[in-house]
N, C-alpha and C positions, 0 to 999 in steps of 0.2 A: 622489585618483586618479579620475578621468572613467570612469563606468561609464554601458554602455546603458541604457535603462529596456526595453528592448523586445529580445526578441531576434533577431537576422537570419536570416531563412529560408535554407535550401539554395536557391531559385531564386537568394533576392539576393545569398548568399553566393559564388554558382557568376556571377555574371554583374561581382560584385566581380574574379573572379579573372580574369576573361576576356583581360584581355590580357598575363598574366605568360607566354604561352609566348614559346619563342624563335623567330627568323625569321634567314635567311640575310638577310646584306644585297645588294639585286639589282647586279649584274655586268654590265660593257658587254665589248665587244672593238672594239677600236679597228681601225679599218678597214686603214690603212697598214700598220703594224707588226702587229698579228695581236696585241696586249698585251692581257692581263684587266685590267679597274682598274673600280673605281666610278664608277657611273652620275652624271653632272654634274661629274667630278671630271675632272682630267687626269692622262694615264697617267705611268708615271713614266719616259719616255724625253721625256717635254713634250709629245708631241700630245695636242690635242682637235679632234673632230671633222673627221679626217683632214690637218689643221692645226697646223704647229708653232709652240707658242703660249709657250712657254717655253725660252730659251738654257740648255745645260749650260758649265759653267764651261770644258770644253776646246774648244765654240766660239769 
């Protein structure tokens, strides 16, 4: 079993941990429809960027 030889400080301990918190993931609103969806994503009536970029099957 792989053990340290040295042991790791609370700095490097704490700057190991550094990026386990959580984050929202950022949100656009689509301009047309008023829709939240993710940013780069299209919403899911199929605009992007005030653009209908995808047919819904009863078009």
């Amino acid at each position: 079993m792989a053990v340290p030889q040295n042991r790791k400080t609370p700095s490097k301990r704490g700057m190991h941990r550094a990026h386990d918190f959580l984050t929202n993931p950022p949100l656009a609103i689509e301009p047309t429809t008023g829709e939240v969806h993710l940013r780069h994503h299209v919403s899911p009536t199929g605009f992007y960027r005030g653009k209908k970029v995808v047919r819904s099957k009863s078009e």
